[in-house]
C-alpha positions as CSV (number, residue, x, y, z in Angstrom):
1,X,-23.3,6.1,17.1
2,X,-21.4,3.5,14.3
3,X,-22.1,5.8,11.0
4,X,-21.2,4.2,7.5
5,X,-20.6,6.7,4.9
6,X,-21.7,5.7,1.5
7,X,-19.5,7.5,-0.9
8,X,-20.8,8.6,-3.8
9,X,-21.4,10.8,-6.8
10,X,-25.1,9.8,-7.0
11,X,-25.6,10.8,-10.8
12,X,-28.5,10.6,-10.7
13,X,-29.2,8.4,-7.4
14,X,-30.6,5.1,-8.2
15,X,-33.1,2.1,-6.5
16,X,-29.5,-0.4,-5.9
17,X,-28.2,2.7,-4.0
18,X,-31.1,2.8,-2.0
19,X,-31.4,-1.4,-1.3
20,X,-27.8,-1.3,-0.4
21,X,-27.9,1.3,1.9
22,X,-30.9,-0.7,3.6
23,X,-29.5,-4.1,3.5
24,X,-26.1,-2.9,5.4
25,X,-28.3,-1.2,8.0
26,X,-30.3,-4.6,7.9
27,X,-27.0,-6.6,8.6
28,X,-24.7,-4.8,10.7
29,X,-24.4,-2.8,13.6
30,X,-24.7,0.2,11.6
31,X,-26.7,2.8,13.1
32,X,-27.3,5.0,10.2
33,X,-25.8,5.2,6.6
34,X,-25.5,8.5,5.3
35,X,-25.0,9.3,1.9
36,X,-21.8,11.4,1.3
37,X,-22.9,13.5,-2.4
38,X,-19.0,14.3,-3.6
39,X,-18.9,17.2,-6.2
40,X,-16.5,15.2,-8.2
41,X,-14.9,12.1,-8.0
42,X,-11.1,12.9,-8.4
43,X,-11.0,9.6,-10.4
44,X,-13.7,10.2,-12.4
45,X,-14.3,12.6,-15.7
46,X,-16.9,15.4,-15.0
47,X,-18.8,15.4,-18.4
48,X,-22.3,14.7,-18.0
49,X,-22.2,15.3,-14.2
50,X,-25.5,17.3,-12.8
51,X,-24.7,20.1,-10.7
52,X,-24.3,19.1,-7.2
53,X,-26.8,20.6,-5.4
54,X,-29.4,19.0,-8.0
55,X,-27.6,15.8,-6.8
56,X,-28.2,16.3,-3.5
57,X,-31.6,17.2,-3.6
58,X,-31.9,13.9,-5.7
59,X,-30.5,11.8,-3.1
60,X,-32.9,13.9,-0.4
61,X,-35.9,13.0,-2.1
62,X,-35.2,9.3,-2.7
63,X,-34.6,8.6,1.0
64,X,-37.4,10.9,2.3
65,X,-38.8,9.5,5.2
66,X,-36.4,6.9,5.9
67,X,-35.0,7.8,9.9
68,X,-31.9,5.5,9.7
69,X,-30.3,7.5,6.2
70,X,-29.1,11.1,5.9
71,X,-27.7,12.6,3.2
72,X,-24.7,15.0,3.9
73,X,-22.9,17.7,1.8
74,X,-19.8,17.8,3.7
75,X,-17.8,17.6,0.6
76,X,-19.3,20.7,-0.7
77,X,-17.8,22.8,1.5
78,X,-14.2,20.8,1.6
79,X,-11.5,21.7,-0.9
80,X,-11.9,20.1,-4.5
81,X,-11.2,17.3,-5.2
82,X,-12.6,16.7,-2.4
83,X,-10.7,13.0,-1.2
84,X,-11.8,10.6,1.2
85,X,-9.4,10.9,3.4
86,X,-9.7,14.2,3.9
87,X,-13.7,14.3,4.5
88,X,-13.2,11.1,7.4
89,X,-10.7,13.3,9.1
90,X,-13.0,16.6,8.7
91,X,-15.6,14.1,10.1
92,X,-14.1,12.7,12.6
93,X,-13.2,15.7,14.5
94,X,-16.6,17.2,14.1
95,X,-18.2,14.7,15.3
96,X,-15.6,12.8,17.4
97,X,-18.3,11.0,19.6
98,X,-19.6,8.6,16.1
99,X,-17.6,6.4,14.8
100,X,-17.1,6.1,10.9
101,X,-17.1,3.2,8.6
102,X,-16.8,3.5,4.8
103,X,-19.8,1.6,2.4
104,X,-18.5,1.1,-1.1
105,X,-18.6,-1.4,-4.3
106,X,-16.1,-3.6,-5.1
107,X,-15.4,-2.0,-8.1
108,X,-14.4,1.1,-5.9
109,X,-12.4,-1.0,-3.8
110,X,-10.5,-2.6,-6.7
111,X,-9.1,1.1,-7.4
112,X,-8.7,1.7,-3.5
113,X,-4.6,2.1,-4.4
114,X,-5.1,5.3,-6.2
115,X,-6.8,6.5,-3.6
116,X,-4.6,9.4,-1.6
117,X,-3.6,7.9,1.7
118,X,-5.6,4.7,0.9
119,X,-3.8,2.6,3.5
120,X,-4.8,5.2,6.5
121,X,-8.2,5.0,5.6
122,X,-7.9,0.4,5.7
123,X,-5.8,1.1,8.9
124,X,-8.6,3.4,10.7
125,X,-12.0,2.7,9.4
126,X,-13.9,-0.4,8.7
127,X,-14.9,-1.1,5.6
128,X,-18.3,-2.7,4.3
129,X,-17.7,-4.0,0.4
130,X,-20.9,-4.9,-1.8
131,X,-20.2,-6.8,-4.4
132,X,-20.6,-5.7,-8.2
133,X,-21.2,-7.8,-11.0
134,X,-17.8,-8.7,-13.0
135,X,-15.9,-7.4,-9.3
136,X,-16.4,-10.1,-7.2
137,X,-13.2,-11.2,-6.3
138,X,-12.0,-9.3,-3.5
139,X,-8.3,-8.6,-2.5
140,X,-7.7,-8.7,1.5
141,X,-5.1,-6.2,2.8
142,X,-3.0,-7.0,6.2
143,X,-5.0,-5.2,9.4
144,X,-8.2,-4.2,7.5
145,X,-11.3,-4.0,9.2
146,X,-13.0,-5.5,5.5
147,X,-16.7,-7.1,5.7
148,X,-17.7,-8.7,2.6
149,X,-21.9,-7.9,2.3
150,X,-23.7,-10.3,0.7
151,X,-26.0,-8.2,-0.5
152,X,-28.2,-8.4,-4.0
153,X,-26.2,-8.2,-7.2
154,X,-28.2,-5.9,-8.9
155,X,-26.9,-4.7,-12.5
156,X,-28.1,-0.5,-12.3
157,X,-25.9,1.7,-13.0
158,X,-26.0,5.5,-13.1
159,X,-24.4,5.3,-16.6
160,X,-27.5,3.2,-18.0
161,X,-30.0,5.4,-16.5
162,X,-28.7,8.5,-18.0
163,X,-28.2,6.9,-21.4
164,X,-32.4,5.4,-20.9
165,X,-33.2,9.2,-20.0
166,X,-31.2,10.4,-23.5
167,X,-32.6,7.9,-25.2
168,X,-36.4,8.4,-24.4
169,X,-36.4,5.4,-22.4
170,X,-38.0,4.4,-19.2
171,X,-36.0,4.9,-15.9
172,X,-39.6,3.8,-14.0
173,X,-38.0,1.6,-11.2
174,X,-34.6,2.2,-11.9
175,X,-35.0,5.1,-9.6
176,X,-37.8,6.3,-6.6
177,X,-40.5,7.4,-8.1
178,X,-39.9,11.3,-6.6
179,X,-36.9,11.0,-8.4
180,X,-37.8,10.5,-11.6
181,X,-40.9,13.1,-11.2
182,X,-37.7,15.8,-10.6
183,X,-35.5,14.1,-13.4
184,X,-38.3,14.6,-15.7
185,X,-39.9,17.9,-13.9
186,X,-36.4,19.8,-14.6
187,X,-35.0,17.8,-17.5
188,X,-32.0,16.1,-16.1
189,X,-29.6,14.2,-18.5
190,X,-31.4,14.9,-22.0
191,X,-28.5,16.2,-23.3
């Protein structure tokens, strides 16, 4: 089975996650896209992050039903930082009869040289790159496996969801609706 692995720290999980993840299995040969919750980004600062396992269960509930998208918590139980590298080797032996193929922005892929071992990972797995807006230029590395989606540009962001939660705001569409019922059940990101 061809399994893209869509990275992410899902803070909260949003409605572009979800359309991405349904426009690559749309245009590839992807069989299923599963959502990889990471407990912390090693190039990312940790304030304001919800606790994993709230994450997760986010990222359950907005893909409920759906038969082609899993969410994982591999990383949970990998060392911390838990680095890509390291989780698509974990993966790979485990489940050595799928093959693996990475699902990230191209603002992720613009910091792909900080990432540890980065040019194993272009060398061994494909990579799928949606573009952001402001990232669209994309730089092309020797032997890469690199498709370019051409998915919707769609300006959500985690960052402006949590600040519209703070705020009072509205997050109604910005997420699934389940999520927000739990964002707002449990009071997630009001301080």
């Amino acid at each position: 089975m061809k399994i893209g692995l869509f990275f992410g720290s899902f803070n909260p999980i949003h409605t572009g996650h979800c359309i991405i993840a349904n426009f690559v299995l749309a245009t590839t040969k992807l069989d299923q896209v599963w959502f990889v919750v990471s407990p912390q980004n090693p190039l990312k600062p940790s304030a304001g992050l919800l606790n994993e396992y709230h994450r997760l269960h986010l990222t359950q509930l907005a893909i409920e039903g759906e038969i082609n998208l899993r969410v994982t918590d591999i990383e949970f139980r990998l060392p911390k930082p838990s680095f890509t590298v390291d989780t698509l080797s974990y993966l790979q032996e485990k489940y050595s009869h799928h093959s693996f193929s990475i699902i990230l922005g191209s603002d992720s892929f613009e910091n792909l040289p900080k990432w540890k071992n980065y040019f194993h990972i272009i060398q061994h797995y494909p990579l799928y790159i949606y573009l952001r807006p402001g990232h669209e230029d994309v730089t092309f590395y020797p032997n890469a496996d690199i498709t370019i989606l051409k998915s919707p540009l769609l300006e959500i962001s985690a960052t402006h969801i949590r600040n519209n939660i703070k705020e009072g705001r509205s997050i109604r569409y910005l997420v699934p609706d389940k999520v927000m019922d739990e964002i707002t059940r449990n009071g997630y990101y009001r301080n």
